[in-house]
C-alpha beads as a LAMMPS data file, in Angstrom:
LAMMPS data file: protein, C-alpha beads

128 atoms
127 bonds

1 atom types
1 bond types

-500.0 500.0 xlo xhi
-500.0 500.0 ylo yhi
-500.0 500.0 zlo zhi

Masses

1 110.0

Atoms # bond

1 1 1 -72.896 -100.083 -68.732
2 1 1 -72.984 -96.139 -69.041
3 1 1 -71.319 -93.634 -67.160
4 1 1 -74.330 -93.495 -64.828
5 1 1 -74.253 -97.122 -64.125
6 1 1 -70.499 -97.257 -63.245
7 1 1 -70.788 -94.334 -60.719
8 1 1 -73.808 -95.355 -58.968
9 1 1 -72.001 -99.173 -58.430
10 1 1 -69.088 -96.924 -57.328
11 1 1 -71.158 -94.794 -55.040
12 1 1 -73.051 -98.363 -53.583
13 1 1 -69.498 -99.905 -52.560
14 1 1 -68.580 -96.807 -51.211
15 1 1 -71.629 -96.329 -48.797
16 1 1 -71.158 -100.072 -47.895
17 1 1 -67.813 -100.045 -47.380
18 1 1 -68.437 -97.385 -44.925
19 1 1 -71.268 -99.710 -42.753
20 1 1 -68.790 -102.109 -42.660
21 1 1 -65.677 -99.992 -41.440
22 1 1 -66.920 -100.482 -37.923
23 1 1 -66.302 -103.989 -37.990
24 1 1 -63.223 -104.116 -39.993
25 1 1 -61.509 -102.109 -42.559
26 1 1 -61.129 -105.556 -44.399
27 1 1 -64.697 -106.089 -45.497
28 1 1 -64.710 -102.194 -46.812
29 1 1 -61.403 -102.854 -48.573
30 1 1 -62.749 -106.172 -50.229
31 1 1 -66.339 -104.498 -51.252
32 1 1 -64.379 -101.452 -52.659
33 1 1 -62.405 -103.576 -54.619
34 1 1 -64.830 -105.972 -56.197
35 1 1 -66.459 -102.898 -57.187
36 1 1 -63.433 -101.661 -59.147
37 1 1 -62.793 -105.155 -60.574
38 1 1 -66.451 -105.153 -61.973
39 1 1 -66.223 -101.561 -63.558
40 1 1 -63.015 -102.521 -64.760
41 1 1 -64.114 -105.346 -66.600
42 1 1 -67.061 -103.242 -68.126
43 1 1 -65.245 -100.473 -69.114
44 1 1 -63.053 -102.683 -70.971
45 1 1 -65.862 -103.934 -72.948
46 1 1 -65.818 -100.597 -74.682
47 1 1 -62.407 -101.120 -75.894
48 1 1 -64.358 -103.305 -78.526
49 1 1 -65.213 -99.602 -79.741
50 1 1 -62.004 -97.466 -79.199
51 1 1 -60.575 -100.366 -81.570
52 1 1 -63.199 -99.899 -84.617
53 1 1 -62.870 -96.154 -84.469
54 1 1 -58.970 -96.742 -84.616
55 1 1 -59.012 -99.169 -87.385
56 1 1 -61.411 -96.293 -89.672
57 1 1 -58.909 -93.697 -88.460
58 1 1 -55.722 -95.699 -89.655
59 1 1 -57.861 -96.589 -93.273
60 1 1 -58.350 -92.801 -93.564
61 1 1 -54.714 -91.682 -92.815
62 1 1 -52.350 -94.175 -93.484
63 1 1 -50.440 -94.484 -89.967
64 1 1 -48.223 -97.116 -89.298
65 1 1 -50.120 -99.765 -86.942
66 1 1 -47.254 -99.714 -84.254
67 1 1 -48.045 -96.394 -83.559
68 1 1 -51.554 -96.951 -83.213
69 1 1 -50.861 -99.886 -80.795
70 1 1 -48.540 -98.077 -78.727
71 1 1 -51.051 -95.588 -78.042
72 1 1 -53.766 -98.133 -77.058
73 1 1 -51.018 -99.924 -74.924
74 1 1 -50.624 -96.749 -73.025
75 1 1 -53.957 -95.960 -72.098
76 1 1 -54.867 -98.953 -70.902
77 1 1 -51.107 -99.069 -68.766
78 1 1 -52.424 -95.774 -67.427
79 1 1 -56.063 -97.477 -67.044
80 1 1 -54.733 -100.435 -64.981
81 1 1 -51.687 -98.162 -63.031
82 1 1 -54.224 -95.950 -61.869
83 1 1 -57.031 -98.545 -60.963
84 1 1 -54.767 -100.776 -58.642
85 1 1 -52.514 -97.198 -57.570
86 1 1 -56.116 -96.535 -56.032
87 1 1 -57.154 -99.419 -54.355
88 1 1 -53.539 -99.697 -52.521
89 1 1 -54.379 -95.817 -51.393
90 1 1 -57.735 -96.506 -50.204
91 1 1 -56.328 -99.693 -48.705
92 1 1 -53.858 -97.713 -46.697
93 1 1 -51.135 -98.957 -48.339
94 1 1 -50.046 -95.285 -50.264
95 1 1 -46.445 -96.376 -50.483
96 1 1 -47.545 -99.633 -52.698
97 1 1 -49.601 -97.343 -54.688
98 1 1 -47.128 -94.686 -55.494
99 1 1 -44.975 -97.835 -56.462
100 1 1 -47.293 -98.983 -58.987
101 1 1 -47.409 -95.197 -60.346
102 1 1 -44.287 -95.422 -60.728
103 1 1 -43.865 -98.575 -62.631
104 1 1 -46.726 -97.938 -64.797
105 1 1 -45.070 -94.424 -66.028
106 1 1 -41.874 -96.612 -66.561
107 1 1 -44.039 -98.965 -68.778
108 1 1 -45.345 -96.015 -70.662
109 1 1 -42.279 -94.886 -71.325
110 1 1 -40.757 -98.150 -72.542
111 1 1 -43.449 -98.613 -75.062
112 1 1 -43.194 -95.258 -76.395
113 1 1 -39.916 -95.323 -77.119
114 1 1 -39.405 -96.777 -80.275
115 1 1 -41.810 -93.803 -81.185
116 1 1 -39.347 -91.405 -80.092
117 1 1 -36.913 -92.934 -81.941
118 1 1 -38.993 -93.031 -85.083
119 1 1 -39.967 -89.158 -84.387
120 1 1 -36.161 -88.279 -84.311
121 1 1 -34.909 -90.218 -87.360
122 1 1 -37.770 -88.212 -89.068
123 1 1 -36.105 -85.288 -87.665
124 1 1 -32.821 -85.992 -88.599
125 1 1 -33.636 -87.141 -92.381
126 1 1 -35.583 -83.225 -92.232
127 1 1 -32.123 -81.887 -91.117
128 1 1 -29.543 -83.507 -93.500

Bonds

1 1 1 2
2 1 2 3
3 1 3 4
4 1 4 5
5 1 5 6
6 1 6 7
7 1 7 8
8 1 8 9
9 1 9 10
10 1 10 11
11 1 11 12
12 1 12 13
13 1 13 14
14 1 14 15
15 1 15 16
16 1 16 17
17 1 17 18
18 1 18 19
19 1 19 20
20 1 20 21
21 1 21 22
22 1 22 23
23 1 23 24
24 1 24 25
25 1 25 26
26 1 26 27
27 1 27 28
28 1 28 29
29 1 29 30
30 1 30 31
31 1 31 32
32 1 32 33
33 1 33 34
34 1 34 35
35 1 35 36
36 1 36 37
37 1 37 38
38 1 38 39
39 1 39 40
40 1 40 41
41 1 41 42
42 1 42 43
43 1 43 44
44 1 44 45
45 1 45 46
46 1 46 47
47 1 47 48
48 1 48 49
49 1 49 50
50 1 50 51
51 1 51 52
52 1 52 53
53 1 53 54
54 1 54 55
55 1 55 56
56 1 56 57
57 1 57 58
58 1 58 59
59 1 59 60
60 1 60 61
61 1 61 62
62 1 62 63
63 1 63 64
64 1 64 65
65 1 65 66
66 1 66 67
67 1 67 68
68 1 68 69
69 1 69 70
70 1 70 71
71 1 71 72
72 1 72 73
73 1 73 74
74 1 74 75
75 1 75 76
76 1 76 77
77 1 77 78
78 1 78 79
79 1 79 80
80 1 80 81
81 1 81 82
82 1 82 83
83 1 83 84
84 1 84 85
85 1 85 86
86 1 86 87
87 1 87 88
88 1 88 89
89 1 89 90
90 1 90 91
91 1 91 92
92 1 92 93
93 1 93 94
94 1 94 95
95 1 95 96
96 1 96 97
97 1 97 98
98 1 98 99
99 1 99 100
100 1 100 101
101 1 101 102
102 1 102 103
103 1 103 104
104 1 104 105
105 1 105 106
106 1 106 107
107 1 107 108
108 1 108 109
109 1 109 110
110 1 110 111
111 1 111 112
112 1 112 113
113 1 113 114
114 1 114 115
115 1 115 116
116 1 116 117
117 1 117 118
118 1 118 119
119 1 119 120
120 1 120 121
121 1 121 122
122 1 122 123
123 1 123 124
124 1 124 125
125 1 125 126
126 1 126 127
127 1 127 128
């Protein structure tokens, strides 16, 4: 699925979703959201990709895999955080969403910091 693909199956829920808010911001909610569940799933078909283009980049320049895995892990917490933090906002539900924002920066954070870590023991070996 290309770019053009994704946004007019984005732009289709959306126009449904509107016929249908007369009878019940439910239906809209659940048509928006099978939408996003379907793009999600095909967007993370090209992860297949992202991965092989990784794997020649850590061949070429000898990075430690962790790092390389803590990057992927972030983007696709940000992916997923941002996904359902939308849904709960066009559901109404904004607090729920900023929750999930929330947690998903904590994630981030807790998988990058054994990075940080590494980064300043680097620094510190520099400094001695």
């Amino acid at each position: 699925m290309g770019i053009e693909t994704a946004a007019a199956v984005g732009m289709i829920a959306v126009l449904t979703a509107v016929q249908f808010k007369s009878r019940g911001m439910e239906f809209g909610i659940y048509i928006i959201l099978a939408a996003g569940i379907l793009i999600f799933f095909y967007s993370a078909g090209k992860i297949r990709i992202i991965l092989e283009a990784v794997r020649q980049m850590q061949s070429c320049i000898q990075l430690n895999q962790a790092y390389l895995t803590a990057l992927l892990k972030m983007a696709g917490i940000t992916y997923i955080a941002e996904l359902a933090s939308g849904l709960c906002r066009d559901a109404g539900y904004s607090a729920m969403g900023a929750q999930i924002e929330m947690f998903g920066k904590l994630s981030i954070l807790a998988v990058s910091t054994p990075i940080i870590l590494a980064l300043f023991e680097t620094l510190e070996a520099f400094l001695k």
